[in-house]
C-alpha positions, 0 to 999 in steps of 0.5 A: 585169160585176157582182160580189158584195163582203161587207161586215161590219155588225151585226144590228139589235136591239130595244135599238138603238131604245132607244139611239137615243132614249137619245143623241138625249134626251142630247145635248138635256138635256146641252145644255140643263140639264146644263151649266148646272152648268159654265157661266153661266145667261145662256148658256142660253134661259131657259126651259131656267134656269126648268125646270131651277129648277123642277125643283131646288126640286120635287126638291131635287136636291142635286147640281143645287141646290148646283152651278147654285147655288139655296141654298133647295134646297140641303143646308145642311151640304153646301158644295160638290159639285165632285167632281159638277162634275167629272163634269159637265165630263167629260159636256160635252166628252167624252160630247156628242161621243160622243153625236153619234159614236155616232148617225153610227156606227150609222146608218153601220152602222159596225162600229167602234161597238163598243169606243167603246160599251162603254168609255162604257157602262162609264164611264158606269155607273161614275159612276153608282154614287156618284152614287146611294151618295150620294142614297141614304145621304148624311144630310145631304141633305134630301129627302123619301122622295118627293124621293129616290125621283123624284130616283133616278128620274131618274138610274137610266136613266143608269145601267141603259141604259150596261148594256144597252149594255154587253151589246149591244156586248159579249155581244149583239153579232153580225155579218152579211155584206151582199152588194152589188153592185159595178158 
């Protein structure tokens, strides 16, 4: 005898593929460059310690280049960036579990998703701001408008995707029943 059980899960949107691809890039460049900030270089494949390098000088990342240490790139009178470390700590041991949290949640359908999300988008975003007021008016950094332009480029979406999953799990959000059969 069968019979109908309702189970709550969420409606697919548009952005969810967004999202997904935003944690799956996450987790790799978090693993592979990110952390390279906090940790020793020899703990890292080398061809992840040369692209980050190559990248640094291209860009003079400020942020990067004072913190993995590559003083030709780096801004003279800056000495440190700790409070960018700290972040950076704050990435590795509690969003890359978070990252990984969220991909089995949502393949999982799970409707537990949602508050978790919004706090990280919210966080995340956050971060973001200073770290952007400081690339964008900080004197003492010496990048090229070009370098500061492709520099911003790179860490906008870490700040306009925690937005949109903000909205998602917040205003954007809905719930459908699933019927299953229950044998």
């Amino acid at each position: 005898m069968a019979s109908k059980v309702d189970k709550a899960t969420f409606k697919k949107s548009g952005l969810d593929t967004l999202f997904v691809g935003y944690f799956i890039s996450h987790i790799i460049f978090t693993i592979l460059f990110d952390v390279q900030c906090i940790f020793p270089r020899e703990w890292f494949p080398k061809f992840a310690v040369d692209l980050l390098g190559q990248v640094i000088l291209m860009l003079k990342d400020p942020f990067l280049a004072i913190t993995v240490g590559y003083p030709q790139a780096a801004p003279t009178k800056v000495p440190n960036m700790v409070w960018f470390q700290g972040m950076v700590w704050v990435e590795a041991f509690l969003q890359l579990p978070f990252f990984f949290w969220y991909l089995n949640a949502y393949f999982t359908r799970n409707v537990n998703i949602r508050i978790p999300t919004i706090i990280y988008g919210s966080h995340v975003a956050t971060t973001l701001v200073p770290i952007l007021a400081e690339l964008v008016f900080n004197p003492y950094f010496e990048q090229t408008l070009e370098q500061k332009i492709m520099t911003a480029g790179i860490y906008i979406p870490y700040f306009i995707i925690p937005l949109l999953l903000v909205y998602r799990y917040s205003i954007g959000f809905e719930m459908v029943n699933v019927s299953k059969k229950r044998q």
